[in-house]
C-alpha positions as CSV (number, residue, x, y, z in Angstrom):
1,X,-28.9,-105.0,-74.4
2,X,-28.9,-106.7,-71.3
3,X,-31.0,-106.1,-68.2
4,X,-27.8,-104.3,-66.4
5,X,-26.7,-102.4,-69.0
6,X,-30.5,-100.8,-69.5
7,X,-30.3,-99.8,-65.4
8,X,-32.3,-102.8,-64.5
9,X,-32.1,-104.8,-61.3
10,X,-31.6,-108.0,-61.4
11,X,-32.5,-108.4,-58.2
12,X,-36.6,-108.7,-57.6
13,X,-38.4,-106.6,-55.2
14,X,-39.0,-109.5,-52.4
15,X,-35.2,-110.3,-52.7
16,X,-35.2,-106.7,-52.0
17,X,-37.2,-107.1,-49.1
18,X,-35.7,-109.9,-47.4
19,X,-33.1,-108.6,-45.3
20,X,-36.2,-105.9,-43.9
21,X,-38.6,-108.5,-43.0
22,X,-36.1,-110.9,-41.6
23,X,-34.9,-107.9,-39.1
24,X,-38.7,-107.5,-38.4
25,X,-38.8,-111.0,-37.8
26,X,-36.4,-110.6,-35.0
27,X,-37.3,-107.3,-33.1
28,X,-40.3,-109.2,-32.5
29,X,-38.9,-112.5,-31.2
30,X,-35.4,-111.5,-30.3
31,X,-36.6,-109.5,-26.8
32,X,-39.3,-112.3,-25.6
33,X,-38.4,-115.7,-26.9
34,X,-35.8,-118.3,-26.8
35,X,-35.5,-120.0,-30.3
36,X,-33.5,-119.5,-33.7
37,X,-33.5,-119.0,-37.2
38,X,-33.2,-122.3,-39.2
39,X,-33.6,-123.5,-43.0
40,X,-32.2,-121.9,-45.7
41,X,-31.4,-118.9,-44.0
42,X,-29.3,-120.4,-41.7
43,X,-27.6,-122.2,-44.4
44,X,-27.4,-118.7,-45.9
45,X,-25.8,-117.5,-42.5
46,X,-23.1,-120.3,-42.1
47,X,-21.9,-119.1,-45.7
48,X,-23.3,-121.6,-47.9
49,X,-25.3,-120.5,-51.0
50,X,-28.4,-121.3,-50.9
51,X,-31.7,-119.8,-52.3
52,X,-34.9,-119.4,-50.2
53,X,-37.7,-117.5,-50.9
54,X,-38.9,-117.6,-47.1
55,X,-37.8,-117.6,-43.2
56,X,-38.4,-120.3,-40.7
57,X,-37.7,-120.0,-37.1
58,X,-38.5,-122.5,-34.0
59,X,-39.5,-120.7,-30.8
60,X,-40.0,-121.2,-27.1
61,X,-43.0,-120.4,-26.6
62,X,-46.6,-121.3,-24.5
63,X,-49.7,-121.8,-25.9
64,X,-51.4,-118.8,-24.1
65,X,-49.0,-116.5,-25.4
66,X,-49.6,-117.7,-29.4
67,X,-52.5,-114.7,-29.7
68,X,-50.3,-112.5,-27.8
69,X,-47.3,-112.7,-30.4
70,X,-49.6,-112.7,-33.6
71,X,-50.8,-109.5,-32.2
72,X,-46.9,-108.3,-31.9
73,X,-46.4,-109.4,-35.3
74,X,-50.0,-107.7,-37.3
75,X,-48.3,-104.4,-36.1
76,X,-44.9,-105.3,-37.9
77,X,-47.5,-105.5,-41.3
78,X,-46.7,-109.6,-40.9
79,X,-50.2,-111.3,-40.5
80,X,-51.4,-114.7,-40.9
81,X,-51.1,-116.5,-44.5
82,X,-54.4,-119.1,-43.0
83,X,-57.6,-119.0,-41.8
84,X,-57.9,-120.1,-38.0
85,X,-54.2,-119.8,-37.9
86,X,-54.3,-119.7,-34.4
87,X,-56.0,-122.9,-33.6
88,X,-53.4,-124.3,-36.2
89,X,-50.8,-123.4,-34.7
90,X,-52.2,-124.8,-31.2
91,X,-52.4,-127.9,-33.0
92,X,-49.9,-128.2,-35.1
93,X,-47.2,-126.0,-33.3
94,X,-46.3,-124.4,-36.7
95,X,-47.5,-120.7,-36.7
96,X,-47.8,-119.6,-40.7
97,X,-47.3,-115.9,-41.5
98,X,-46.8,-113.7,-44.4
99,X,-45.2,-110.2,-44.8
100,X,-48.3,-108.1,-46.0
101,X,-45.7,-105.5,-48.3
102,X,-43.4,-108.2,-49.9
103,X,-45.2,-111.7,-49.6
104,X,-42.8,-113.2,-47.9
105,X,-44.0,-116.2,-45.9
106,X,-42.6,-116.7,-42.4
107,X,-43.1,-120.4,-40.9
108,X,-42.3,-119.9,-36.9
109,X,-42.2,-123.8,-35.8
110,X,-43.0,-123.6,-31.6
111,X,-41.3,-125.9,-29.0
């Protein structure tokens, strides 16, 4: 007997989670900061399939306010995936996240 005949999602738990996280993803930026979803789930959103297993954004935003915004984000449960993330993302204008419930890494790429 197959997985949907027994009752049984196919679907996995962080699939689950996806659409959740990604609207967390933009109550924080969508208020504050110019930029856009891109990567797969843009691809996704221009109705091409296409599997991704994370969500990647650019943003407009100044280096003073980088502490600011991961602050905004630790009280949506998403919180840094690195050490010294913060002078990472200074450097290398890539801040890297992860959903604390679901895993779900969030690479915001600032301009």
């Amino acid at each position: 007997m197959g997985d949907v005949e027994k009752g049984r999602s196919l679907v996995s738990e962080q699939e689950q989670d996806f659409p959740l996280v990604l609207r967390e993803v933009m109550e924080v930026l969508e208020p504050e900061y110019e930029g856009m979803i891109i990567g797969g789930v843009a691809v996704i959103a221009w109705g091409h399939s296409r599997a991704t297993t994370d969500i990647d954004a650019t943003l407009r935003i100044s280096e003073p306010e980088l502490a600011a915004l991961i602050k905004r984000f630790s009280e949506k449960g998403i919180v840094p995936r690195i050490r010294n993330a913060l002078e990472f993302a200074r450097s290398r204008h890539v801040l890297l996240l992860r959903h604390r419930g679901s895993q779900i890494d969030i690479d915001l790429i600032s301009m």
